[in-house]
PDB file of N, CA, C and O in Angstrom:
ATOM      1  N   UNK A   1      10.729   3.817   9.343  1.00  0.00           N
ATOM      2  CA  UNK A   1       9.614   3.650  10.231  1.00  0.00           C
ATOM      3  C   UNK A   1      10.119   3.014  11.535  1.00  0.00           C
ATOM      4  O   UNK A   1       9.975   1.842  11.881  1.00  0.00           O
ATOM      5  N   UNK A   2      10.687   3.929  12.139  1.00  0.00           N
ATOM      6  CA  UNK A   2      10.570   3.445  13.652  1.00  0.00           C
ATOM      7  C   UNK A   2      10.161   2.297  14.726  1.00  0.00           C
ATOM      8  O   UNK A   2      10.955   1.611  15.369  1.00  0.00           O
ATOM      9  N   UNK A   3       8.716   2.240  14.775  1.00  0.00           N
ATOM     10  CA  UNK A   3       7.913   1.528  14.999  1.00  0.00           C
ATOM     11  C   UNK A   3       8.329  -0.035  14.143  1.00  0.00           C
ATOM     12  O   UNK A   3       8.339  -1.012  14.891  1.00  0.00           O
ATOM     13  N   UNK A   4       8.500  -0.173  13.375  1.00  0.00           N
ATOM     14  CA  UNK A   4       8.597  -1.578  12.353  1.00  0.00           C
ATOM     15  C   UNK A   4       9.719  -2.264  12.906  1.00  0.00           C
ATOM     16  O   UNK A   4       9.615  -3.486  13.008  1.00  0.00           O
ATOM     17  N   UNK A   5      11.110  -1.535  13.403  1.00  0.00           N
ATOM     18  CA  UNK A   5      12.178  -2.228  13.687  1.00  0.00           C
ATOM     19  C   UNK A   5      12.693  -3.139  12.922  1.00  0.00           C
ATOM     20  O   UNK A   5      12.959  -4.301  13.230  1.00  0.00           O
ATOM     21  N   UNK A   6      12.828  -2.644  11.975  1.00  0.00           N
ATOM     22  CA  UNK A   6      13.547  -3.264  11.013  1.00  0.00           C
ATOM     23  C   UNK A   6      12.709  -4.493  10.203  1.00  0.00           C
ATOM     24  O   UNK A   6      13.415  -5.116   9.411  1.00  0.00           O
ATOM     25  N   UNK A   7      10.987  -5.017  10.317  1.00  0.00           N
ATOM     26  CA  UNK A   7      10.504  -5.592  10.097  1.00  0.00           C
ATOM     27  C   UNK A   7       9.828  -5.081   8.192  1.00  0.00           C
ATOM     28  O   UNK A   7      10.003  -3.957   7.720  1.00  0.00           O
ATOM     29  N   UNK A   8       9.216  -6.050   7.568  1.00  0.00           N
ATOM     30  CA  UNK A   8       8.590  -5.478   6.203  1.00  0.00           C
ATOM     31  C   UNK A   8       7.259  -4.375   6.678  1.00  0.00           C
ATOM     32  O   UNK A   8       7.086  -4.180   7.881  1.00  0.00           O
ATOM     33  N   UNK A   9       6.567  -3.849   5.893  1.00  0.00           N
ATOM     34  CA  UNK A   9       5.596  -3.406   6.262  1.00  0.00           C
ATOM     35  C   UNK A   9       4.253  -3.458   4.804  1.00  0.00           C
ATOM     36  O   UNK A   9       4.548  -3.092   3.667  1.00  0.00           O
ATOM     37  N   UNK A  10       3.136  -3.869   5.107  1.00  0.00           N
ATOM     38  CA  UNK A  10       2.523  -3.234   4.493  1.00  0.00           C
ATOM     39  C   UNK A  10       1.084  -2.937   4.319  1.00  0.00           C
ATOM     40  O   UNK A  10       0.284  -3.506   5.061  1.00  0.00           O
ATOM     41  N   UNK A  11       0.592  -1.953   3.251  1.00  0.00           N
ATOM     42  CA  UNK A  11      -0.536  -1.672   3.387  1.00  0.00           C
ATOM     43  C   UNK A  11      -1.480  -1.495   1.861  1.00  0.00           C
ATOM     44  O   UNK A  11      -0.984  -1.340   0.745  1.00  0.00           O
ATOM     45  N   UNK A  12      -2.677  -1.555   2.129  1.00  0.00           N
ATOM     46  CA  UNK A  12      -3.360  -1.539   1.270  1.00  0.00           C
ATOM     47  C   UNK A  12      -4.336   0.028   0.971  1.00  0.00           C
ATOM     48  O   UNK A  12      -4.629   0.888   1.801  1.00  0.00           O
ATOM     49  N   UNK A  13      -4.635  -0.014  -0.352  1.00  0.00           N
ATOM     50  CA  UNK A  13      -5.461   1.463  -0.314  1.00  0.00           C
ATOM     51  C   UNK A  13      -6.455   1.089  -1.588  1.00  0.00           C
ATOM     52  O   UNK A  13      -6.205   0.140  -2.331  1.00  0.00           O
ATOM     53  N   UNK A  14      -7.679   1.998  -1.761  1.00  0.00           N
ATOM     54  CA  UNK A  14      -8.750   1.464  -2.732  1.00  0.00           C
ATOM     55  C   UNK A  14      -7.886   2.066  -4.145  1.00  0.00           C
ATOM     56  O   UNK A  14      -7.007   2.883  -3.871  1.00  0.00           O
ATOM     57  N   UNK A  15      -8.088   1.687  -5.798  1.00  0.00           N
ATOM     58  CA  UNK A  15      -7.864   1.992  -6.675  1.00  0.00           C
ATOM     59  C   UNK A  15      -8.043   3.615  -6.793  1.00  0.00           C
ATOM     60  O   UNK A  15      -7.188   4.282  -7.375  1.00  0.00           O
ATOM     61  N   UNK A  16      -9.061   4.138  -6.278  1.00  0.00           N
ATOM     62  CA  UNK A  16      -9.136   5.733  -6.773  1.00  0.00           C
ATOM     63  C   UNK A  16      -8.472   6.642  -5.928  1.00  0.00           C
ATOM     64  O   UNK A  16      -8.340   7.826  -6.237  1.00  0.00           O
ATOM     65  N   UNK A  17      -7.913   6.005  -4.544  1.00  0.00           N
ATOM     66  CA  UNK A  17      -7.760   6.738  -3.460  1.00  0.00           C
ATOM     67  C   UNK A  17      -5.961   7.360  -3.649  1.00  0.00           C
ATOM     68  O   UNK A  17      -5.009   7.055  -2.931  1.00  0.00           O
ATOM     69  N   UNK A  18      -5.967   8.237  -4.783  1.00  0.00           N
ATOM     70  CA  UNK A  18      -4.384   8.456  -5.346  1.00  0.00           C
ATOM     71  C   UNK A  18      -4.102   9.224  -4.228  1.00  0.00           C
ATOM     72  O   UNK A  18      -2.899   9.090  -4.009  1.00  0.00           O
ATOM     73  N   UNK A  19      -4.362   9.603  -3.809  1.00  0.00           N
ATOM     74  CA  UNK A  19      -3.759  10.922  -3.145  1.00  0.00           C
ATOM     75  C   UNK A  19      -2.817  10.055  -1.668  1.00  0.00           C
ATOM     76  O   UNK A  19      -1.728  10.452  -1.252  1.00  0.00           O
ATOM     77  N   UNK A  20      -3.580   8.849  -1.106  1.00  0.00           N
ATOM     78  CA  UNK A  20      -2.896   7.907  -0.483  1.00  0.00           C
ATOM     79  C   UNK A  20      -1.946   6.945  -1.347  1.00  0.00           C
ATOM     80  O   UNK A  20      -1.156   6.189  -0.782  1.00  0.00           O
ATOM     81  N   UNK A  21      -2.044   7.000  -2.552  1.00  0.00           N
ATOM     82  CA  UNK A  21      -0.952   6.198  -3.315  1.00  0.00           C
ATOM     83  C   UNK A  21       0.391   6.888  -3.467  1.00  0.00           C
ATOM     84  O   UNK A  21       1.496   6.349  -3.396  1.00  0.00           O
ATOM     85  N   UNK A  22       0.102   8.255  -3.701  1.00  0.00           N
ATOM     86  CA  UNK A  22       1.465   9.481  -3.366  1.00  0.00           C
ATOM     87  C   UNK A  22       2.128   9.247  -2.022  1.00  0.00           C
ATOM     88  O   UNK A  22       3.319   8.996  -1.841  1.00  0.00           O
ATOM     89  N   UNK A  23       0.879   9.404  -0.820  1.00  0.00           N
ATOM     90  CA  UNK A  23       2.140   9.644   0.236  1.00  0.00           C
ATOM     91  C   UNK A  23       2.816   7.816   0.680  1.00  0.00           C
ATOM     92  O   UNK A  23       3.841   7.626   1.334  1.00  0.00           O
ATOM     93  N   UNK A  24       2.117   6.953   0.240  1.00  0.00           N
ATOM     94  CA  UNK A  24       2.886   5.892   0.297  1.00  0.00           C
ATOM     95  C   UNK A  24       4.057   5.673  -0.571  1.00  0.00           C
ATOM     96  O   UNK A  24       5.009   5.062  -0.086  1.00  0.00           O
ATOM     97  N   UNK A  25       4.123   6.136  -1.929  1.00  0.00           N
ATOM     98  CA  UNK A  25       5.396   6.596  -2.768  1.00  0.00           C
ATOM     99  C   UNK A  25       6.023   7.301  -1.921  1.00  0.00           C
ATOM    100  O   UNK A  25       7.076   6.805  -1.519  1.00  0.00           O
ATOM    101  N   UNK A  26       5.686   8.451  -1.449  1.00  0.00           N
ATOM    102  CA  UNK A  26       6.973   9.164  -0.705  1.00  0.00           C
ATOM    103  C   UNK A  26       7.296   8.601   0.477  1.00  0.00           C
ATOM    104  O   UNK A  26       8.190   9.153   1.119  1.00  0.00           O
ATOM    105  N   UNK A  27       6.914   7.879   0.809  1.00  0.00           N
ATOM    106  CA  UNK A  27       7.308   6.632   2.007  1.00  0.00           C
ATOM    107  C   UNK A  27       8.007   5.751   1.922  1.00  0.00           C
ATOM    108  O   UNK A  27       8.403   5.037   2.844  1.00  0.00           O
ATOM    109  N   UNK A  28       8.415   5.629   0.084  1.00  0.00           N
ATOM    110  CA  UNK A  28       8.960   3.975  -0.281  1.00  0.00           C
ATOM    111  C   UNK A  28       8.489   3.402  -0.311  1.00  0.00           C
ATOM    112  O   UNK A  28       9.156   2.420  -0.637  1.00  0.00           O
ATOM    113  N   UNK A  29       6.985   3.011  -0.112  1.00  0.00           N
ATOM    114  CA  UNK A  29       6.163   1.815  -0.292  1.00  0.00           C
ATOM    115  C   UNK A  29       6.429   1.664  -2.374  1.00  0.00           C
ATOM    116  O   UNK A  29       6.707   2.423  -3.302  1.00  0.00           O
ATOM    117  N   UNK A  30       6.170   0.450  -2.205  1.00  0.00           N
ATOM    118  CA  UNK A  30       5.977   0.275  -3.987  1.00  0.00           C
ATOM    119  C   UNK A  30       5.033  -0.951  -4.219  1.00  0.00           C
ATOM    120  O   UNK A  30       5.168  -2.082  -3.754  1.00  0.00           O
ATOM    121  N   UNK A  31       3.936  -0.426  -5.134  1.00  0.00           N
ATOM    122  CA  UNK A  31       2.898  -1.295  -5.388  1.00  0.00           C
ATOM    123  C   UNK A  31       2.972  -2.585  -5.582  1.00  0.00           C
ATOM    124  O   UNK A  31       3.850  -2.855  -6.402  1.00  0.00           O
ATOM    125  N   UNK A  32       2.483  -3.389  -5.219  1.00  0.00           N
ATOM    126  CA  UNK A  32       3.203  -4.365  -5.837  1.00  0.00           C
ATOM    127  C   UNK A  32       1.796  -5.647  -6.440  1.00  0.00           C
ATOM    128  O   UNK A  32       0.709  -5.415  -5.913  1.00  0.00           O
ATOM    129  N   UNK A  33       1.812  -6.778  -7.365  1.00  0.00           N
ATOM    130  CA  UNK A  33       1.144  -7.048  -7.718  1.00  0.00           C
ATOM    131  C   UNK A  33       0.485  -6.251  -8.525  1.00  0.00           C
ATOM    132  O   UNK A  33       1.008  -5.216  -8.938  1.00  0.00           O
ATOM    133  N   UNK A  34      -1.353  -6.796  -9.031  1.00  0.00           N
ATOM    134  CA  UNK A  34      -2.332  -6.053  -9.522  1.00  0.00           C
ATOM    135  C   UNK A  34      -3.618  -6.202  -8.549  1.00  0.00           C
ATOM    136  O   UNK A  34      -3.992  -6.934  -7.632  1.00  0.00           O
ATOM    137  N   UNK A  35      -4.122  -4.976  -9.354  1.00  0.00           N
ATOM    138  CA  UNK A  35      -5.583  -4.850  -8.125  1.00  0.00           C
ATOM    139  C   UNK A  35      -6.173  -6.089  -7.913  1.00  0.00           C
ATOM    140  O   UNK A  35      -5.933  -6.931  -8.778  1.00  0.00           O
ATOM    141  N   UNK A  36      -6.869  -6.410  -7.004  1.00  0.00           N
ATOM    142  CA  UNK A  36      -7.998  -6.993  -6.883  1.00  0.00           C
ATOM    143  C   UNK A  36      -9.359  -6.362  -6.277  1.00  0.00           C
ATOM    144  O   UNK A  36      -9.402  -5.330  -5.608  1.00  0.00           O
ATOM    145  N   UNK A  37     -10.408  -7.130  -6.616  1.00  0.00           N
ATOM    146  CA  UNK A  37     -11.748  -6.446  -6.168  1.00  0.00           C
ATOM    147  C   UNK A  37     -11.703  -6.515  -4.737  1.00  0.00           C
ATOM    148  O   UNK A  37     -10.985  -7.319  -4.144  1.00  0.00           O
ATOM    149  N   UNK A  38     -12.450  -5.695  -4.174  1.00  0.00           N
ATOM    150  CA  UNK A  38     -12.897  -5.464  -2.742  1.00  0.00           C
ATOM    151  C   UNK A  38     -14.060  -6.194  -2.461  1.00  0.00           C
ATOM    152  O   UNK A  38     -15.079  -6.043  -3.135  1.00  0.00           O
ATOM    153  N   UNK A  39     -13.965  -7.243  -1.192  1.00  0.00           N
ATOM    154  CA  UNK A  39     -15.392  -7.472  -0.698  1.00  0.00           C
ATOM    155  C   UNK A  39     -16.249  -6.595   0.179  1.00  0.00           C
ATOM    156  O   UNK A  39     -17.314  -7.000   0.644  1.00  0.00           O
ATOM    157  N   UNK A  40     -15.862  -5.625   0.356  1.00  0.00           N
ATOM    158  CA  UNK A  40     -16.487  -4.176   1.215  1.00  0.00           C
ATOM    159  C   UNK A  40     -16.955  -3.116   0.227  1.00  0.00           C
ATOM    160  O   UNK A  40     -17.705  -2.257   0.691  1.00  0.00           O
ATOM    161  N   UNK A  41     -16.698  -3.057  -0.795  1.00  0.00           N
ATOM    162  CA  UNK A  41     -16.524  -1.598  -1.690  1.00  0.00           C
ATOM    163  C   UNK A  41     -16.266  -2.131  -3.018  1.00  0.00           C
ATOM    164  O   UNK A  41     -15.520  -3.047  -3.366  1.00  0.00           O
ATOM    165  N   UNK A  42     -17.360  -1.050  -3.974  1.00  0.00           N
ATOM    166  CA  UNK A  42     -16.971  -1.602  -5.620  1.00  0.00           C
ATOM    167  C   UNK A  42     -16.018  -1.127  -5.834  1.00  0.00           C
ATOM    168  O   UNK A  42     -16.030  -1.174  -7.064  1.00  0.00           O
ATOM    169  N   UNK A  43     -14.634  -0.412  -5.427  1.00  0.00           N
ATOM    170  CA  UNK A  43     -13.676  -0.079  -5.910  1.00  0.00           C
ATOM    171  C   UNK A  43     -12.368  -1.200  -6.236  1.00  0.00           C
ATOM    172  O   UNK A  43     -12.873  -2.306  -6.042  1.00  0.00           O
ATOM    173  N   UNK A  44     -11.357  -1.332  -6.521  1.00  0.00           N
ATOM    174  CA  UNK A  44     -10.339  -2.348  -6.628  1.00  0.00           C
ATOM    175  C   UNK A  44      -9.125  -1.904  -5.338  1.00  0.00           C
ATOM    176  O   UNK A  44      -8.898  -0.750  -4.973  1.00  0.00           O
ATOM    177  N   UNK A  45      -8.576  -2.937  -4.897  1.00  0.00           N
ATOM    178  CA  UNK A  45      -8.039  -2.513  -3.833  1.00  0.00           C
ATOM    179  C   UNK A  45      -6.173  -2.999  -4.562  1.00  0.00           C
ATOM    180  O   UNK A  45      -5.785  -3.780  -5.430  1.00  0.00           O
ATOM    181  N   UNK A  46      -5.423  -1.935  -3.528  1.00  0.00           N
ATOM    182  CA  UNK A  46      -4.077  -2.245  -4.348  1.00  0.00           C
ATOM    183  C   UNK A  46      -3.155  -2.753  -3.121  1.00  0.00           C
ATOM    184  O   UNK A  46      -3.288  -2.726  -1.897  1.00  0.00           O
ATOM    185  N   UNK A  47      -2.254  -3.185  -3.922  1.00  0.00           N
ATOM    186  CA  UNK A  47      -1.227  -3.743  -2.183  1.00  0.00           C
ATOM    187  C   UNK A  47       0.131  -2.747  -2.458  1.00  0.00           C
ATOM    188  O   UNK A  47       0.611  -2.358  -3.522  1.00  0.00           O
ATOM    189  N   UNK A  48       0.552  -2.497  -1.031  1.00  0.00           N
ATOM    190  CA  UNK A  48       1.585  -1.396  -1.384  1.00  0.00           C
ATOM    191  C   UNK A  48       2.859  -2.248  -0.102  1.00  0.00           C
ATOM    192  O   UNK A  48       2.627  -2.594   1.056  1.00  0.00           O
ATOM    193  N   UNK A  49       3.761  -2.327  -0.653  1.00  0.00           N
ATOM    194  CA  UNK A  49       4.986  -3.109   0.319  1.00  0.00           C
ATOM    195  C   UNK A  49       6.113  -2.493   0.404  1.00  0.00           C
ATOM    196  O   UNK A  49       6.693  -2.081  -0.601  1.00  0.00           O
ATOM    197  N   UNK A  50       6.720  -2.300   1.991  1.00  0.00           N
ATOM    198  CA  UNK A  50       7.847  -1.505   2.686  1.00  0.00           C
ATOM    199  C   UNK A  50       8.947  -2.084   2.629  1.00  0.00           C
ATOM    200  O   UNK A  50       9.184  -2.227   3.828  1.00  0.00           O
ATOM    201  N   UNK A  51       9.908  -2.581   2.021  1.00  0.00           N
ATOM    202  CA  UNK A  51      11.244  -3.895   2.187  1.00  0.00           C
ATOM    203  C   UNK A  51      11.137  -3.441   3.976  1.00  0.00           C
ATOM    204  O   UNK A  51      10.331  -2.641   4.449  1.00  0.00           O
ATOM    205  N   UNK A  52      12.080  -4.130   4.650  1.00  0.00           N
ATOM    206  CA  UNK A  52      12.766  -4.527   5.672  1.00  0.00           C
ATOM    207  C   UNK A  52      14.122  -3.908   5.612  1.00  0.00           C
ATOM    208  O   UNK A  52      14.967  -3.976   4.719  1.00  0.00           O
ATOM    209  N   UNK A  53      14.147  -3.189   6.947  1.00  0.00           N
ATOM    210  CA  UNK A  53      15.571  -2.256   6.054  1.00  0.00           C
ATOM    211  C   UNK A  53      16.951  -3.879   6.887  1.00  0.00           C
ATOM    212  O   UNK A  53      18.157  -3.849   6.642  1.00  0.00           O
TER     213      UNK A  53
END
């Protein structure tokens, strides 16, 4: 990721939303932790983290 410059990165996505859990796998992101609930949405939200190259 370009943009990051060599910094960590990361991001979050809701529990059902797989299809964004794939392209963050093919990104190298890796889940990390366990869900927690959302204060916006009954879904569970997941954390997904980029190392720092």
């Amino acid at each position: 990721m370009p943009l990051a410059k060599g910094a960590g990165i990361f991001a979050t996505t809701r529990s059902p939303n797989t299809i964004m859990q794939e392209m963050l796998a093919q990104l190298d992101f890796r889940a990390e932790g366990e869900a927690y609930p959302s204060t916006l949405q009954r879904d569970e939200t997941l954390l997904f983290l980029l190392d720092a190259l």
